[in-house]
C-alpha positions in Angstrom: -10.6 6.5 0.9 -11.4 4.5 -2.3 -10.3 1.0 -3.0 -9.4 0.0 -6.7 -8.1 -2.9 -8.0 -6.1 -3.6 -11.6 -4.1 -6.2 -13.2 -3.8 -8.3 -9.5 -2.7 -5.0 -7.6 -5.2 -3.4 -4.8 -5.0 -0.1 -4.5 -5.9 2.5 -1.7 -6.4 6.1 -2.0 -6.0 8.7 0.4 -7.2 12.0 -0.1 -7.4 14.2 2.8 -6.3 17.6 0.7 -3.5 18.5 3.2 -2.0 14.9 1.9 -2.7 12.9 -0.5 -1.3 9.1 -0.9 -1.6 5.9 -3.0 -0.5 2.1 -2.2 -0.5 -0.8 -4.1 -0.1 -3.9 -3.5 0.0 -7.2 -5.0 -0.2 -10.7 -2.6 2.2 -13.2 -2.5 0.4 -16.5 -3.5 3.7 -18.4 -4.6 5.4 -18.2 -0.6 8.6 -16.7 -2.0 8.7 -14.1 1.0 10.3 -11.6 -1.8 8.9 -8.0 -2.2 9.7 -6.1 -4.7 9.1 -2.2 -4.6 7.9 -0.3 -7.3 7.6 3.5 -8.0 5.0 5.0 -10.2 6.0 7.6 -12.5 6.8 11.3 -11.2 4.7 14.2 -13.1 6.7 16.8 -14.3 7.0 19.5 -11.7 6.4 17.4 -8.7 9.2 16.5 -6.6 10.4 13.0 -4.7 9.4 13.3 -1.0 9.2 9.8 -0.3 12.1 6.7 -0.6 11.3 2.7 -1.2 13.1 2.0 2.1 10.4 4.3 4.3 7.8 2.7 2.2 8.5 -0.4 3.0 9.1 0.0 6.9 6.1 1.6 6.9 4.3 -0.9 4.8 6.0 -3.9 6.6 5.1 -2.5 9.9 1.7 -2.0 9.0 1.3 -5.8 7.8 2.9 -7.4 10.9 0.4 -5.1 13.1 -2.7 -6.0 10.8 -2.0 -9.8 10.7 -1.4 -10.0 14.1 -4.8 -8.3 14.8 -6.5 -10.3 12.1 -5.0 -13.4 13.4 -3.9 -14.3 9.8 -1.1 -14.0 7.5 -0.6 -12.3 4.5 2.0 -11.6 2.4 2.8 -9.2 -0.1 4.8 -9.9 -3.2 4.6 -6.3 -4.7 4.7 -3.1 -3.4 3.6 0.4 -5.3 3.9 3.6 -4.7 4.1 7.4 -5.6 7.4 8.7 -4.3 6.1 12.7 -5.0 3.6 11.7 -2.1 4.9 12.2 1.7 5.3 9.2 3.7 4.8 11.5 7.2 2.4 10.3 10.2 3.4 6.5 9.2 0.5 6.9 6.5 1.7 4.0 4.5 0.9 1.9 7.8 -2.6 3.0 8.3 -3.0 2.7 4.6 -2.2 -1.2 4.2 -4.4 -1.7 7.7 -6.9 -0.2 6.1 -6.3 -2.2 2.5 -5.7 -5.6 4.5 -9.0 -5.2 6.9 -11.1 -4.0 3.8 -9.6 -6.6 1.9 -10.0 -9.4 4.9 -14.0 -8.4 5.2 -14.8 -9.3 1.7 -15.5 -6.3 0.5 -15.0 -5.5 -3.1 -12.5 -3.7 -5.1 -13.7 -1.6 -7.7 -12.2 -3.0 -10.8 -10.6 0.3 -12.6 
């Protein structure tokens, strides 16, 4: 997995070969408790496989879990994703764990 960040949004990057995926995220600093769900753009010849409501159960469901375990609470603001990748095995839940923990420890986010 890497872990990116540009322009306020942390990214993470899955790829395993059989499945490849990519979140982003931006954290909601003003308390508005509004997300708003962006798609990146499609390439030509690839086809939509996921939709912004999975993404966002999944990414929702990941947060609670992650927050609960961290004994914290973020919040998102913005949500991005790639709706030619596949949203199956709850991936968009491990992936914002995984972004929230790495984010949580201090670690650093490559600046891209």
């Amino acid at each position: 997995m890497r872990f990116t960040k540009k322009d306020g949004i942390y990214r993470i990057i899955l790829l395993s070969g059989a499945q490849d995926n990519i979140l982003g995220v931006s954290f909601d600093e003003s308390n508005s408790n509004k997300i708003e769900i962006l798609q990146w753009p499609v390439e030509k010849g690839y086809k939509i496989q996921t939709s912004k409501e999975e993404v966002l159960e999944q990414v929702l469901s990941g947060l609670e879990s992650v927050n609960k375990s961290l004994d914290t609470s973020y919040k998102l603001s913005k949500i991005y994703f790639l709706p030619s990748d596949r949203a199956s095995n709850s991936v968009y839940n491990l992936l914002i764990c995984k972004l929230i923990r790495d984010y949580h420890s201090g670690n650093e986010f490559k600046e891209v």
